[in-house]
mmCIF file of the N, C-alpha and C atoms, coordinates in Angstrom:
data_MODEL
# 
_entry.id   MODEL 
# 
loop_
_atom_site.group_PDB 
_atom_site.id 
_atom_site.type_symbol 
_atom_site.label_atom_id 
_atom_site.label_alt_id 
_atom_site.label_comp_id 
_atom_site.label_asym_id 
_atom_site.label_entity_id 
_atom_site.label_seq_id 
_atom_site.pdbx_PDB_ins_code 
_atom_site.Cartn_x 
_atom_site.Cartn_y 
_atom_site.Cartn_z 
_atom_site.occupancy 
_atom_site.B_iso_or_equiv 
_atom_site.pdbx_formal_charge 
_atom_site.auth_seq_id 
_atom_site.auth_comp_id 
_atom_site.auth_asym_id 
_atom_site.auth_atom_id 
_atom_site.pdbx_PDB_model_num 
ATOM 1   N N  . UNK A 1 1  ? 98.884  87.794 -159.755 1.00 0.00 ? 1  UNK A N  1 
ATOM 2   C CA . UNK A 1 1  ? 99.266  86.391 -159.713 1.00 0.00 ? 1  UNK A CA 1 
ATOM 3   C C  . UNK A 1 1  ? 99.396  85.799 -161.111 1.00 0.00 ? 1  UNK A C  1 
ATOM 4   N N  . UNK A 1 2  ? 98.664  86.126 -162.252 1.00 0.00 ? 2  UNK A N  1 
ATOM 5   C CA . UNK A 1 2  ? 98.935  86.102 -163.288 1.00 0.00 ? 2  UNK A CA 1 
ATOM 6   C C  . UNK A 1 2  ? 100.183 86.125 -163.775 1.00 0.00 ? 2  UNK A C  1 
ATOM 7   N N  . UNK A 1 3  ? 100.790 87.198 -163.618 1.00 0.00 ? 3  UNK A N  1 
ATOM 8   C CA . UNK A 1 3  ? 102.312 87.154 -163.937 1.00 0.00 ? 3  UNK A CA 1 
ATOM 9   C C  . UNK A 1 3  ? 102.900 86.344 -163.740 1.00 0.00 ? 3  UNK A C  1 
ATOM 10  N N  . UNK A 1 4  ? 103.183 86.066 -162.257 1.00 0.00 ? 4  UNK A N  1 
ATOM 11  C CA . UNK A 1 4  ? 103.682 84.981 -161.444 1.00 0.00 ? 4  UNK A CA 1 
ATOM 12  C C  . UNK A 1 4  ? 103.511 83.463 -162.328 1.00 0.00 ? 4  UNK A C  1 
ATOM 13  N N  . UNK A 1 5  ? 102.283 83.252 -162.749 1.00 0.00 ? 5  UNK A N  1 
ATOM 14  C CA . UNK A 1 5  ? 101.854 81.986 -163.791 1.00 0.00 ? 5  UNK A CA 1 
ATOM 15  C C  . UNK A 1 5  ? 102.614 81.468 -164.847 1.00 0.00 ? 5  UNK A C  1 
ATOM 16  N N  . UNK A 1 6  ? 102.725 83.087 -165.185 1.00 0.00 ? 6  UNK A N  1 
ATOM 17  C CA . UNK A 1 6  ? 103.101 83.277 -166.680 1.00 0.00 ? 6  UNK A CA 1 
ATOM 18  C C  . UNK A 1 6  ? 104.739 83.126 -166.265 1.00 0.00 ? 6  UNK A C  1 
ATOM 19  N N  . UNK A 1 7  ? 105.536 83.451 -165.894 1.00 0.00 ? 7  UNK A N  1 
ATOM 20  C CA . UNK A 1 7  ? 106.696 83.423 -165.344 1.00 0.00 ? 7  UNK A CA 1 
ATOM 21  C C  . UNK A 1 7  ? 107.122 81.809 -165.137 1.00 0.00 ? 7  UNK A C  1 
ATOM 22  N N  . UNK A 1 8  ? 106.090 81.245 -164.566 1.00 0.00 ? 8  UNK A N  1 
ATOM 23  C CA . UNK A 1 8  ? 106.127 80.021 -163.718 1.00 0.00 ? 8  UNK A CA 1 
ATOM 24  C C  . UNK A 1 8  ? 106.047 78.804 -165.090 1.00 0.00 ? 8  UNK A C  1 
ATOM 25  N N  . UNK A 1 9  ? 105.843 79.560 -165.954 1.00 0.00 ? 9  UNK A N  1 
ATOM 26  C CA . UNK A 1 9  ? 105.230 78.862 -167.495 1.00 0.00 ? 9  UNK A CA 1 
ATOM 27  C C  . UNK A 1 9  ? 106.530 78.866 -168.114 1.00 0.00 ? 9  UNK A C  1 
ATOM 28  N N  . UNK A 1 10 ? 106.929 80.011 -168.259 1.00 0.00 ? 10 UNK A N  1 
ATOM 29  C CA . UNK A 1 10 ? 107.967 80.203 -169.147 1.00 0.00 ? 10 UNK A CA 1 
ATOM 30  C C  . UNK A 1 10 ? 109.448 78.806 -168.220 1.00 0.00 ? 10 UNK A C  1 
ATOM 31  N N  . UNK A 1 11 ? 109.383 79.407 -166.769 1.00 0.00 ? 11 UNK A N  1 
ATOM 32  C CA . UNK A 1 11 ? 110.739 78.495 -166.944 1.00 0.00 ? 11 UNK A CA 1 
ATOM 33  C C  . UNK A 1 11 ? 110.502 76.792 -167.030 1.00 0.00 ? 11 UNK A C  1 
ATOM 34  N N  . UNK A 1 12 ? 109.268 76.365 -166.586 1.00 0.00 ? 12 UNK A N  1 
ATOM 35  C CA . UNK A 1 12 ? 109.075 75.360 -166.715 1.00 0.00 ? 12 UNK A CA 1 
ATOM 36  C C  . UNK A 1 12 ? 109.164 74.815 -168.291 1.00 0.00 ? 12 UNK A C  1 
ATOM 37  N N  . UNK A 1 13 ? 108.856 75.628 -169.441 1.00 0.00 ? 13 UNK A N  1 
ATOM 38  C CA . UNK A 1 13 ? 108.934 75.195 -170.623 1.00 0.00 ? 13 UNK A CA 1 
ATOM 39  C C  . UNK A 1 13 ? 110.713 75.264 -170.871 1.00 0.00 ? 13 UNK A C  1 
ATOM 40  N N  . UNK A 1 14 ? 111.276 76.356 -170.351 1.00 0.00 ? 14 UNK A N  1 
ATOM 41  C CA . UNK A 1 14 ? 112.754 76.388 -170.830 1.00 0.00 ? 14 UNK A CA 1 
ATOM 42  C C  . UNK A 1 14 ? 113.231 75.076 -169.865 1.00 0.00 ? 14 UNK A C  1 
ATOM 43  N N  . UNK A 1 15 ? 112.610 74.424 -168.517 1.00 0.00 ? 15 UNK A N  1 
ATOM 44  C CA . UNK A 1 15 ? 113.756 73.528 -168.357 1.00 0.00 ? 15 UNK A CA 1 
ATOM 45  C C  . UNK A 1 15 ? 113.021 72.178 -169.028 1.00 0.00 ? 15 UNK A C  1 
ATOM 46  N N  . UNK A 1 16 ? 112.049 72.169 -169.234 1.00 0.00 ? 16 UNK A N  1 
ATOM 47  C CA . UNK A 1 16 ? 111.616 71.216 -170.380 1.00 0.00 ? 16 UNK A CA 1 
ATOM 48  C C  . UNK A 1 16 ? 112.754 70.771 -171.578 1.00 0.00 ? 16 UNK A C  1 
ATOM 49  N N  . UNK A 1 17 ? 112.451 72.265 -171.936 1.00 0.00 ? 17 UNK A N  1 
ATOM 50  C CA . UNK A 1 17 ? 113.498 72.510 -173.734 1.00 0.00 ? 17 UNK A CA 1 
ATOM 51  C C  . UNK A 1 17 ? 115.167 71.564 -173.012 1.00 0.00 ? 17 UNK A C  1 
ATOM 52  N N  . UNK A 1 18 ? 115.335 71.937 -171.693 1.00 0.00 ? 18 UNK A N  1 
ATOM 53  C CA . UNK A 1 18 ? 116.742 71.605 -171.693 1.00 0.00 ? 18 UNK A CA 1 
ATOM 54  C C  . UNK A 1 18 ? 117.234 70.349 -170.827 1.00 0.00 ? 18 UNK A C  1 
ATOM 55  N N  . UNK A 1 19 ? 116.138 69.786 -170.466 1.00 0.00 ? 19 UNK A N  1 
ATOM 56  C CA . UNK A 1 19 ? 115.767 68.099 -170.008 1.00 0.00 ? 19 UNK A CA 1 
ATOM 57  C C  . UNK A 1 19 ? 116.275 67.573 -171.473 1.00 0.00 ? 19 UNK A C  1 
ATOM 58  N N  . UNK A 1 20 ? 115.248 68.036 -172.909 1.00 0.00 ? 20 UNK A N  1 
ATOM 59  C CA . UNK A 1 20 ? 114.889 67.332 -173.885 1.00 0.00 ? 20 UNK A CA 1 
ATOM 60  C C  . UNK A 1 20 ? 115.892 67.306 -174.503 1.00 0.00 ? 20 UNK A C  1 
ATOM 61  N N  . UNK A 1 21 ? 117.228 68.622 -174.471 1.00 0.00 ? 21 UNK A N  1 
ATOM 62  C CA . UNK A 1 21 ? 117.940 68.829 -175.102 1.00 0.00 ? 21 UNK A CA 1 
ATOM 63  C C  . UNK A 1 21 ? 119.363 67.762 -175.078 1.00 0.00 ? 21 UNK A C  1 
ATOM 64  N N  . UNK A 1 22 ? 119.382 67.375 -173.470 1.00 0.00 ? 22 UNK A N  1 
ATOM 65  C CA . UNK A 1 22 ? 120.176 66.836 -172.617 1.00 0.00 ? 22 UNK A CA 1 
ATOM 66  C C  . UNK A 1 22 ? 119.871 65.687 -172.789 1.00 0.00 ? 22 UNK A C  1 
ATOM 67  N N  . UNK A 1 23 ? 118.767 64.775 -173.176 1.00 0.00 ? 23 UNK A N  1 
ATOM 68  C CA . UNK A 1 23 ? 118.178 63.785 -173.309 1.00 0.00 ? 23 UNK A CA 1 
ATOM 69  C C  . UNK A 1 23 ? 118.806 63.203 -174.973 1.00 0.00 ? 23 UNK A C  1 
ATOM 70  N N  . UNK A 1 24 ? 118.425 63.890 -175.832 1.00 0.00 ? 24 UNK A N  1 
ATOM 71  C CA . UNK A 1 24 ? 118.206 63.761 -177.138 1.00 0.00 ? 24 UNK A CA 1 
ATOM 72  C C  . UNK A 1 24 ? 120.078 63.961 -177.496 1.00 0.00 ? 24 UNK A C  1 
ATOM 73  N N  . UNK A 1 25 ? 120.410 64.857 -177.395 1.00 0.00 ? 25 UNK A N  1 
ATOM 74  C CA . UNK A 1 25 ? 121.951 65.500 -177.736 1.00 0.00 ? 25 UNK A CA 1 
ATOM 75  C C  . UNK A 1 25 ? 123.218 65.771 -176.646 1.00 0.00 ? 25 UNK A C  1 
ATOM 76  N N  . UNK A 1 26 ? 122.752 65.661 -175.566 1.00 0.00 ? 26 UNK A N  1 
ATOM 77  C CA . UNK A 1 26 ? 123.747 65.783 -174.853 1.00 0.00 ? 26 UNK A CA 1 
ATOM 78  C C  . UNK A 1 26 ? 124.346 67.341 -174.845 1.00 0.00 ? 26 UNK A C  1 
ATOM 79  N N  . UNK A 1 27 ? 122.839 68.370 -174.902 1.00 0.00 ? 27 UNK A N  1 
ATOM 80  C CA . UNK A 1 27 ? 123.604 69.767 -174.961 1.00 0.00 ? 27 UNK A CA 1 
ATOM 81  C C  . UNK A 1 27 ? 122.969 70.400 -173.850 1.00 0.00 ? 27 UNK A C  1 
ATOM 82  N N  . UNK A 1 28 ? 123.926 71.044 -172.943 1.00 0.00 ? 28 UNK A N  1 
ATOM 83  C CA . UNK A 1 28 ? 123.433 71.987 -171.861 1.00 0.00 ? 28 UNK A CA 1 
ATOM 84  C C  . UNK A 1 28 ? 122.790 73.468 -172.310 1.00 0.00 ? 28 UNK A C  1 
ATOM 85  N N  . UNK A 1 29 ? 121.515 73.783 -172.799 1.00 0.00 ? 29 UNK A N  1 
ATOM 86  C CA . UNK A 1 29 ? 121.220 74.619 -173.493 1.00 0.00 ? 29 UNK A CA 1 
ATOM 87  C C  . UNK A 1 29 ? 121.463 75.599 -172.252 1.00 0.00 ? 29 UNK A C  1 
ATOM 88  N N  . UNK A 1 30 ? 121.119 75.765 -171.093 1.00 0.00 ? 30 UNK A N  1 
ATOM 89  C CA . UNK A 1 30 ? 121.258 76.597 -169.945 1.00 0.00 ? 30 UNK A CA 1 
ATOM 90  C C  . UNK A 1 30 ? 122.854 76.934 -169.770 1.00 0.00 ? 30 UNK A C  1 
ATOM 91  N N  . UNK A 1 31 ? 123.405 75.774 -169.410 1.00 0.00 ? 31 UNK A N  1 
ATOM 92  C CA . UNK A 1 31 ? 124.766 75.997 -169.487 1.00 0.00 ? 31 UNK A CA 1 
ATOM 93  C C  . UNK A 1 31 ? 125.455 76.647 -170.447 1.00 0.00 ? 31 UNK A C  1 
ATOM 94  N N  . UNK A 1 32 ? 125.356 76.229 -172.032 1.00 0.00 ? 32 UNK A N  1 
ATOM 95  C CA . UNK A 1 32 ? 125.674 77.225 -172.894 1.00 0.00 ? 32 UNK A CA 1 
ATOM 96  C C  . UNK A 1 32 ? 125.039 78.671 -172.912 1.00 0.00 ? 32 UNK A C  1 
ATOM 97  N N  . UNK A 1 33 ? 124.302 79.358 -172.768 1.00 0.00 ? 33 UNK A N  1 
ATOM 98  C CA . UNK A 1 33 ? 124.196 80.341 -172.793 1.00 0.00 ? 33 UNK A CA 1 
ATOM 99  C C  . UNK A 1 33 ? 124.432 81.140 -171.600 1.00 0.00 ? 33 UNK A C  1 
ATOM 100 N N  . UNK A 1 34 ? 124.365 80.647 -170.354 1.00 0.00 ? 34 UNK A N  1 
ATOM 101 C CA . UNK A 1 34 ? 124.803 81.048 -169.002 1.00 0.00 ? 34 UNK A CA 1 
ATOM 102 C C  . UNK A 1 34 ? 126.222 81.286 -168.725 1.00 0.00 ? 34 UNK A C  1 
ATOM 103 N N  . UNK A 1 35 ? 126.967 80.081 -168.997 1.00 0.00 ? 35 UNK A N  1 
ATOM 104 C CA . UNK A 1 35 ? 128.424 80.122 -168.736 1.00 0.00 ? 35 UNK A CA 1 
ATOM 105 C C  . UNK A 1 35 ? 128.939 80.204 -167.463 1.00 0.00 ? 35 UNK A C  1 
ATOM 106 N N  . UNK A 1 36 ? 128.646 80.415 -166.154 1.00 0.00 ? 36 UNK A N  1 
ATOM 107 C CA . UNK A 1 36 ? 128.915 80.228 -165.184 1.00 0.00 ? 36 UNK A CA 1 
ATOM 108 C C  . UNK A 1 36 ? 127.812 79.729 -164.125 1.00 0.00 ? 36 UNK A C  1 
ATOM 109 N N  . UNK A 1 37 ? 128.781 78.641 -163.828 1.00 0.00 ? 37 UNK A N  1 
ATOM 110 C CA . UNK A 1 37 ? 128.413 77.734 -162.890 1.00 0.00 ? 37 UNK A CA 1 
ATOM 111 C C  . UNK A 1 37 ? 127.249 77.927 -161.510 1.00 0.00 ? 37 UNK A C  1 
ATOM 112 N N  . UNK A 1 38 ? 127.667 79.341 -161.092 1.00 0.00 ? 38 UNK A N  1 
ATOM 113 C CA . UNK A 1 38 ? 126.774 79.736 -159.700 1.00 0.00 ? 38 UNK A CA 1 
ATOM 114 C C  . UNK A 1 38 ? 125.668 80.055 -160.363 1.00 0.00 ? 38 UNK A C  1 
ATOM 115 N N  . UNK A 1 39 ? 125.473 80.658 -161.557 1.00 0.00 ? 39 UNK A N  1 
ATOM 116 C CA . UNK A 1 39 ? 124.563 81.080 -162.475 1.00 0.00 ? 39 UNK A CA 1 
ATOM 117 C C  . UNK A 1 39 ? 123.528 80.522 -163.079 1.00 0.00 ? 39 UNK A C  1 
ATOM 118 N N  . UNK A 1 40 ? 124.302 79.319 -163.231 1.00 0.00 ? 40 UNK A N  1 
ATOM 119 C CA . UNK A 1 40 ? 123.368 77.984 -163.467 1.00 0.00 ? 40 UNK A CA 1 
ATOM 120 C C  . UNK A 1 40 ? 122.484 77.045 -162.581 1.00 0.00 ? 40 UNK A C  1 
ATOM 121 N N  . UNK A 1 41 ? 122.928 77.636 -161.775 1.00 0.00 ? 41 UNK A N  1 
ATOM 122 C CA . UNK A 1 41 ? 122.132 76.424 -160.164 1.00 0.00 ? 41 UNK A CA 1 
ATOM 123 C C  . UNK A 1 41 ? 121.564 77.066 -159.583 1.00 0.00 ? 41 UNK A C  1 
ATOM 124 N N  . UNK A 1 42 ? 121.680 78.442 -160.032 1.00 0.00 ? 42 UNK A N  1 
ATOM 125 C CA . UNK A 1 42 ? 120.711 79.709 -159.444 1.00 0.00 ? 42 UNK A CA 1 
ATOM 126 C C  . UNK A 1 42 ? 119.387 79.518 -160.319 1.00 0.00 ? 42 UNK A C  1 
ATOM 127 N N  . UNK A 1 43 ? 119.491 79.124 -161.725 1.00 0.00 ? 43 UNK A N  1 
ATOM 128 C CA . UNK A 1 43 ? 118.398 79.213 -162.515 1.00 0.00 ? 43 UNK A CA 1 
ATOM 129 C C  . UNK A 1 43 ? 117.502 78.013 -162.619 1.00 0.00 ? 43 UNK A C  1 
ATOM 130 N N  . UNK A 1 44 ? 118.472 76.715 -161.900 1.00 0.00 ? 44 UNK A N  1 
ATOM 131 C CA . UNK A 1 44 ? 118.137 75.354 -162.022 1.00 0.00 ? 44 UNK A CA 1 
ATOM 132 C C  . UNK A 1 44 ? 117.496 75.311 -160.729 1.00 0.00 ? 44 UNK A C  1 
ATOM 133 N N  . UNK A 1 45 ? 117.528 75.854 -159.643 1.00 0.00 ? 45 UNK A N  1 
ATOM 134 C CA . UNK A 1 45 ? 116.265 75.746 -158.195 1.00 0.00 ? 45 UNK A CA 1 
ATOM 135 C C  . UNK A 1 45 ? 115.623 76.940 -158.892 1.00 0.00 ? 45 UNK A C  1 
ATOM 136 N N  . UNK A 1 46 ? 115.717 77.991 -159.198 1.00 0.00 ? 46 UNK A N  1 
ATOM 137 C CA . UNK A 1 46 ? 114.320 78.577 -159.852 1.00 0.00 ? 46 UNK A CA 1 
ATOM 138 C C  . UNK A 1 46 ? 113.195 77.718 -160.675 1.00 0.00 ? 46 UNK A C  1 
ATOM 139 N N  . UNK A 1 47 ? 114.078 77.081 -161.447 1.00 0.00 ? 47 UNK A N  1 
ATOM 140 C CA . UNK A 1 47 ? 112.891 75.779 -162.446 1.00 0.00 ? 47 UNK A CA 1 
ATOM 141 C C  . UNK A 1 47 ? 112.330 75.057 -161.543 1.00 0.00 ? 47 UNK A C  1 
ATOM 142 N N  . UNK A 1 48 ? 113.439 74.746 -160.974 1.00 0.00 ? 48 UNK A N  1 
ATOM 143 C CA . UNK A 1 48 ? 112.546 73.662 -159.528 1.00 0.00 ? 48 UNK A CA 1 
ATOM 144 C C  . UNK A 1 48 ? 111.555 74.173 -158.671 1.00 0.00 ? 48 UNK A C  1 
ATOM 145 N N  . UNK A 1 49 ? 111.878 75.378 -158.421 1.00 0.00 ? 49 UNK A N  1 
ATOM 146 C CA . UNK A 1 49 ? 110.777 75.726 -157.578 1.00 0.00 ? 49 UNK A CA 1 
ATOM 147 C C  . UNK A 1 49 ? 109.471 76.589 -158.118 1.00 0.00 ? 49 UNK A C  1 
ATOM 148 N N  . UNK A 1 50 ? 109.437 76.572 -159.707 1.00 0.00 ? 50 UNK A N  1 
ATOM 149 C CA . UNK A 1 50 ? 108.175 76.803 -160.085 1.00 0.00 ? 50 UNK A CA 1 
ATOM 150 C C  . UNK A 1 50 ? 107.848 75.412 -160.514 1.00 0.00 ? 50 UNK A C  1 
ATOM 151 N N  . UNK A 1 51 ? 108.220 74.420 -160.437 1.00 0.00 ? 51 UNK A N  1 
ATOM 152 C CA . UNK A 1 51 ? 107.438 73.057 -160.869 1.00 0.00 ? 51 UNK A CA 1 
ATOM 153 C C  . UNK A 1 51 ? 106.982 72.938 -159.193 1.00 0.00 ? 51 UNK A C  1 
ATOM 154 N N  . UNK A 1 52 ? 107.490 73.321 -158.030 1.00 0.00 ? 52 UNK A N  1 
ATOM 155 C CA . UNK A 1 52 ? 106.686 72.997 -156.873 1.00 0.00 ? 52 UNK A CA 1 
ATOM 156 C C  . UNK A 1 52 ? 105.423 73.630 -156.908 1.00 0.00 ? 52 UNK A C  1 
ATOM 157 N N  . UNK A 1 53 ? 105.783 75.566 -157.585 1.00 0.00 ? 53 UNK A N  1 
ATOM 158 C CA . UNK A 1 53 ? 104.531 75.946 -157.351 1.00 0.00 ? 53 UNK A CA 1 
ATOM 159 C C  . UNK A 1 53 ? 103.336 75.635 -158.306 1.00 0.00 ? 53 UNK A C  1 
ATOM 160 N N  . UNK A 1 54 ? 103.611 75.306 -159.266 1.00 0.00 ? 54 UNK A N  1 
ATOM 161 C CA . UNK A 1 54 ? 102.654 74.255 -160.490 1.00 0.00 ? 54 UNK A CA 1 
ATOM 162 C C  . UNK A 1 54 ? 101.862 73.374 -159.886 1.00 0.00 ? 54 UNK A C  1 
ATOM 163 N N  . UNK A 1 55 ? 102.882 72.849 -159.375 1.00 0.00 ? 55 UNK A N  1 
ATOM 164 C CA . UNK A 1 55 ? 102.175 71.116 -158.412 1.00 0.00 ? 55 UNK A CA 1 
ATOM 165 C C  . UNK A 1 55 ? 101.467 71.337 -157.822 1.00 0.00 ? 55 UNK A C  1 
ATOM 166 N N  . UNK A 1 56 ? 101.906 72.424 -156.385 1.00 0.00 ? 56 UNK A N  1 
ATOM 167 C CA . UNK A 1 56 ? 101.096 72.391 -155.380 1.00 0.00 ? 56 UNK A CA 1 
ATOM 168 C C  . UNK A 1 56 ? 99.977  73.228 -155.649 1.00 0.00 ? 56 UNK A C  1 
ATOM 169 N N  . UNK A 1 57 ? 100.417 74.363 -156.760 1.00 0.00 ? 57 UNK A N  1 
ATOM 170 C CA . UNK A 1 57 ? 99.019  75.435 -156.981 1.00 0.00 ? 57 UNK A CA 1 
ATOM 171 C C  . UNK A 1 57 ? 98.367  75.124 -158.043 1.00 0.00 ? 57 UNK A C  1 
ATOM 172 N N  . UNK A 1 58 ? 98.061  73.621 -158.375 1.00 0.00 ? 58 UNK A N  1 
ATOM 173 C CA . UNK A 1 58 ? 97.301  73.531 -159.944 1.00 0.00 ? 58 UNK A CA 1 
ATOM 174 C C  . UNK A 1 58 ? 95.519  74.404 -159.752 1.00 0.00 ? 58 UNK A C  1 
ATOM 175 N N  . UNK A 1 59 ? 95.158  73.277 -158.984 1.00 0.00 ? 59 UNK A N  1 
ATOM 176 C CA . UNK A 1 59 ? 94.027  73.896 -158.688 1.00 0.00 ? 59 UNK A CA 1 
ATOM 177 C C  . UNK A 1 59 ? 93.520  75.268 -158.718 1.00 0.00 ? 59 UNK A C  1 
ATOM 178 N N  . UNK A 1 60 ? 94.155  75.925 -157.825 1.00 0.00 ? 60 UNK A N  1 
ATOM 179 C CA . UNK A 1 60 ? 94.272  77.530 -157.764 1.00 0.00 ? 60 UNK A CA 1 
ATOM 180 C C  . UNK A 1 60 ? 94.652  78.608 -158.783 1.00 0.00 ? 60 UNK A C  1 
ATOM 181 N N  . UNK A 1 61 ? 95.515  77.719 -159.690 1.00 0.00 ? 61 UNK A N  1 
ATOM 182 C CA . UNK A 1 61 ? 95.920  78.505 -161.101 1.00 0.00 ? 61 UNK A CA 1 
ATOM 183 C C  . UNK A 1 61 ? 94.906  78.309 -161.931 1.00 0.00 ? 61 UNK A C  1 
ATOM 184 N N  . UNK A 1 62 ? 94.389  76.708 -162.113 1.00 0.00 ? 62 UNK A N  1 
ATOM 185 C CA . UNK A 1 62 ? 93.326  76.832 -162.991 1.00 0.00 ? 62 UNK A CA 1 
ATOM 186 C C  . UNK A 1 62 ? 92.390  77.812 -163.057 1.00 0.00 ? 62 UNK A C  1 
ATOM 187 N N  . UNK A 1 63 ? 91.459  77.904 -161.436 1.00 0.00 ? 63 UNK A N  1 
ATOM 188 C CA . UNK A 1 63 ? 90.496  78.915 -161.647 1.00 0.00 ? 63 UNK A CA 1 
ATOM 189 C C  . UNK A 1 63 ? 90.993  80.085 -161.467 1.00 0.00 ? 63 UNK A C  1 
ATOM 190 N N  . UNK A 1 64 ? 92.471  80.861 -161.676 1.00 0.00 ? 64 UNK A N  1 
ATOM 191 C CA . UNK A 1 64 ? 92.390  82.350 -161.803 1.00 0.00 ? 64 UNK A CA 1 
ATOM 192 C C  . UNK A 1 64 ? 92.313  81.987 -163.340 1.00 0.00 ? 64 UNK A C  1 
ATOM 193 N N  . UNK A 1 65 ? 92.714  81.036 -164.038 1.00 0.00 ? 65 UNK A N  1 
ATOM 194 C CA . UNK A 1 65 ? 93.111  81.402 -165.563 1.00 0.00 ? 65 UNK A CA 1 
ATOM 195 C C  . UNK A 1 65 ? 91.611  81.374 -166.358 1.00 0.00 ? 65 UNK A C  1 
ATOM 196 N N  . UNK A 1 66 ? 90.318  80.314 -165.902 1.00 0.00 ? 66 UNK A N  1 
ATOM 197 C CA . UNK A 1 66 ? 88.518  80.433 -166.277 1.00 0.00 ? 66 UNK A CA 1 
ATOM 198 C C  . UNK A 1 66 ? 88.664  81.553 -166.287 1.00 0.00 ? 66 UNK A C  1 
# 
């Protein structure tokens, strides 16, 4: 499950980076490096659905990570 965490870490920080990017500059950091469209909305409900499992599993992540 660790992995899973760690995984769950990483995209949440990359759609962070590309909220901030989109916010600040107006640059699709996902989109630029992706380049196609199905590709992108494939990776954009992946982000989404590790911020569900964040949410709903805080608790439970905390104490595997003690």
């Amino acid at each position: 499950m660790k992995k899973l965490d760690t995984l769950v870490c990483i995209l949440l920080c990359l759609g962070g980076l590309n909220w901030g990017l989109m916010g600040l500059f107006e640059f699709n950091l996902i989109g630029t490096f992706v380049g196609q469209d199905w590709l992108d909305r494939v990776i954009y409900v992946l982000i989404g659905a590790a911020a569900v499992y964040q949410a709903v599993g805080w608790k439970q992540i905390k104490k595997r990570w003690k």
